[in-house]
C-alpha positions in Angstrom: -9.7 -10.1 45.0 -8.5 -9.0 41.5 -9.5 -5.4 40.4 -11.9 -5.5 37.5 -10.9 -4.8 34.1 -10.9 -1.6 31.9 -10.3 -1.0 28.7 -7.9 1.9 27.4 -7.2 3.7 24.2 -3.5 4.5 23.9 -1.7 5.3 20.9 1.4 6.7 22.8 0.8 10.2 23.2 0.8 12.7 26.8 -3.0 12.1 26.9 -2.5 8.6 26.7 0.4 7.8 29.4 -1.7 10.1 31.9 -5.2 8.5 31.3 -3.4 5.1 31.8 -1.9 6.1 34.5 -5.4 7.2 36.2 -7.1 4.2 34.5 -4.3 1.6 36.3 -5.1 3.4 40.1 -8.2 1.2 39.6 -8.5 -1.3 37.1 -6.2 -3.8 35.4 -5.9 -2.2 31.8 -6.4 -3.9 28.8 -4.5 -1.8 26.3 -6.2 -1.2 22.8 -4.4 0.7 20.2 -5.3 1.1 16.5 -3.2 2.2 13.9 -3.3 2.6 9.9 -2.9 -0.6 7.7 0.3 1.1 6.5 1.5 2.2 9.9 5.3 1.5 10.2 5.8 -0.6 13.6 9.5 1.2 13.6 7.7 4.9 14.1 8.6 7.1 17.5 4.9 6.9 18.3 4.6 3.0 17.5 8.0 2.8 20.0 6.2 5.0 22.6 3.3 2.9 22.3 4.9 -0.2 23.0 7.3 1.6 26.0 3.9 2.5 27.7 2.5 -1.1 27.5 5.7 -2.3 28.7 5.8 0.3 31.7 2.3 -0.3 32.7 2.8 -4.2 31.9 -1.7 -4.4 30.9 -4.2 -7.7 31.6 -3.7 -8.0 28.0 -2.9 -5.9 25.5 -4.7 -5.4 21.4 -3.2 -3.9 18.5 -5.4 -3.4 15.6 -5.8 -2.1 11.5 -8.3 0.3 10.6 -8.8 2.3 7.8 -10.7 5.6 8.2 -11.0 8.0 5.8 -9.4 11.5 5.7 -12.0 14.1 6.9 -12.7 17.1 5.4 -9.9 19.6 6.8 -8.4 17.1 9.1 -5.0 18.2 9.2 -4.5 15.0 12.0 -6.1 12.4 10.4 -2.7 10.3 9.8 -3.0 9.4 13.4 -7.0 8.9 14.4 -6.6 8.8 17.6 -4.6 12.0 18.1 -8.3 13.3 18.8 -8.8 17.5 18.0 -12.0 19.4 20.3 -14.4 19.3 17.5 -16.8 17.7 15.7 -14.7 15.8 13.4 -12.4 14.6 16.1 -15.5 13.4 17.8 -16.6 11.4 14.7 -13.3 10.4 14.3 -13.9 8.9 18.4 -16.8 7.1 17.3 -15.6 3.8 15.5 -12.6 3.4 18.2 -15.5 3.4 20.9 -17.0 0.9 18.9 -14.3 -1.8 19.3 -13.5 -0.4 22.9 -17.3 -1.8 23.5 -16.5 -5.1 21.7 -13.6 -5.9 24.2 -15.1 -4.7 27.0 -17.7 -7.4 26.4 -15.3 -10.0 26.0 -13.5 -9.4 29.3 -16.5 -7.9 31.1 -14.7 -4.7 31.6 -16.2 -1.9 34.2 -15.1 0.9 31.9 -13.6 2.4 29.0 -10.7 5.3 29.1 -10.8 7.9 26.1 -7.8 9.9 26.5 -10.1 12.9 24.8 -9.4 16.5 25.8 -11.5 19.5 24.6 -10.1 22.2 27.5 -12.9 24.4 28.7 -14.6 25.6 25.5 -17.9 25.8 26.4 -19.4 24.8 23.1 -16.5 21.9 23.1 -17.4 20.7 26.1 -21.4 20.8 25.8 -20.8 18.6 22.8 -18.4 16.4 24.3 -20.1 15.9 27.2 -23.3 14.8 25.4 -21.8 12.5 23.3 -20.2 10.5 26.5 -23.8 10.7 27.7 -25.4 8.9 24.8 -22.9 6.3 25.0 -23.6 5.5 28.1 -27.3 5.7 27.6 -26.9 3.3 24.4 -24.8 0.3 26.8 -27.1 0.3 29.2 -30.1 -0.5 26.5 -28.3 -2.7 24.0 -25.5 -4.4 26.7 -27.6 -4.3 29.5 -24.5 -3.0 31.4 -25.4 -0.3 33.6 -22.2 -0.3 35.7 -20.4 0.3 32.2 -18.9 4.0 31.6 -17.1 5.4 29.2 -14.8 7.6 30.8 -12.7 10.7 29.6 -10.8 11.9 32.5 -8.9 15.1 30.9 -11.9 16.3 29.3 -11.9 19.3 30.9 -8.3 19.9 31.0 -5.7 22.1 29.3 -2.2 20.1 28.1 -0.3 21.5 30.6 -2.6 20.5 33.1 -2.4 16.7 32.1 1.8 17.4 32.0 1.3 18.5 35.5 -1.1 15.6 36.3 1.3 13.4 35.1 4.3 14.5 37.1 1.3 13.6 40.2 0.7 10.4 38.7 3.7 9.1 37.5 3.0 8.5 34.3 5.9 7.5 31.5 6.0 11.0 29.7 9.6 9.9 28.6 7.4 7.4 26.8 5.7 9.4 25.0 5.1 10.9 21.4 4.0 14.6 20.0 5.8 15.8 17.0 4.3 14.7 13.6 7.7 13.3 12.2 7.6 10.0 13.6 11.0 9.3 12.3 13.3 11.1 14.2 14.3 13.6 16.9 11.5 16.0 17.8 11.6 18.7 14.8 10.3 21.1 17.7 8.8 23.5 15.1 5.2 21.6 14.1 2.2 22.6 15.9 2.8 18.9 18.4 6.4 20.2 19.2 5.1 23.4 19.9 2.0 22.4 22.0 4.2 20.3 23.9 6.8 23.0 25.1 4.3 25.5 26.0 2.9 23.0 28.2 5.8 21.6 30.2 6.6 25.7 30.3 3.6 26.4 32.0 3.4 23.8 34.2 6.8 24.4 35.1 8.5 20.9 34.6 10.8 19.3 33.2 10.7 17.7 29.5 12.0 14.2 29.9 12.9 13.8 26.1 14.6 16.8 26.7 16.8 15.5 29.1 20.4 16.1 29.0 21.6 12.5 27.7 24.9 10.3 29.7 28.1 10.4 27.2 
């Protein structure tokens, strides 16, 4: 009997590749990723996107446009899905959910994977934890879909815990994207860069795009 279906948010980042990774143990993904109307397809995150969907091979797999509009303060709002533990990044959450619903109707999907992480900042995580709640409450009213969850396995996780969960799970980090130049080698001095090396640090593994490279 074929596992059901469940839809995933990836837009090629660490959170992504490990919430795939958990969301293939017991679905068949179907891969949604949403990107600017300007997005360049030739971008390191674009490419790590696409690596992903080629490592995890998806029931089917949905690129889409949307515009959103820069928040106030929203230093990441270039990339919505690279989702921030607050209120904007929650708003920013909201329309992606949105067409996450749509496809889960079309293919009947058990569940939708949010790759959102907020740690464990109490305030954060009250709020976060609420919001998953009234999604749920609001599928099972207007789909009549009661087996229907939206799921956000790292919420309650630190970065180098999902590095470390991802060594467990095999996920593609080689695959994946953090630094905000998209255009090049890692600049390993922006706040992505430097997230990103404190958390392989502490979770004492190896970076894979680090990885001395065959000559």
């Amino acid at each position: 009997m074929a596992k059901e279906t469940a839809i995933v948010l990836n837009n090629g980042s660490i959170d992504s590749a490990v919430t795939s990774a958990l969301a293939a143990q017991k679905f068949r993904p179907v891969f949604l990723n949403v990107e600017a109307p300007s997005a360049n397809p030739l971008t390191r995150r674009k490419m790590a996107y696409t690596d992903q969907s080629a490592h995890f091979r998806p029931f089917r797999e949905h690129t889409l446009t949307l515009a959103l509009p820069a928040l106030p303060n929203d230093i990441t709002s270039t990339d919505p899905r690279a989702i921030e533990p607050s209120t904007q990044g929650l708003q920013r959450l909201t329309p992606l959910i949105g067409l996450a619903v749509h496809l889960a109707s079309a293919y009947s999907s058990a569940a939708i994977y949010v790759g959102l992480r907020v740690g464990t900042r109490v305030d954060d995580l009250a709020r976060a934890t609420e919001y998953f709640q009234i999604w749920d409450e609001m599928l099972q009213m207007t789909l009549g879909r009661p087996d229907l969850r939206v799921v956000a396995p790292l919420l309650e996780l630190e970065l180098w815990q999902v590095v470390d969960l991802g060594f467990q799970t095999n996920a593609p980090l080689d695959h994946t994207w953090s630094c905000v130049d998209e255009h090049g080698d890692p600049c390993n001095a922006c706040r992505g860069c430097r997230s990103r090396d404190a958390a392989f640090m502490q979770a004492a593994k190896p970076d894979p795009l680090k990885a001395p490279r065959n000559v």
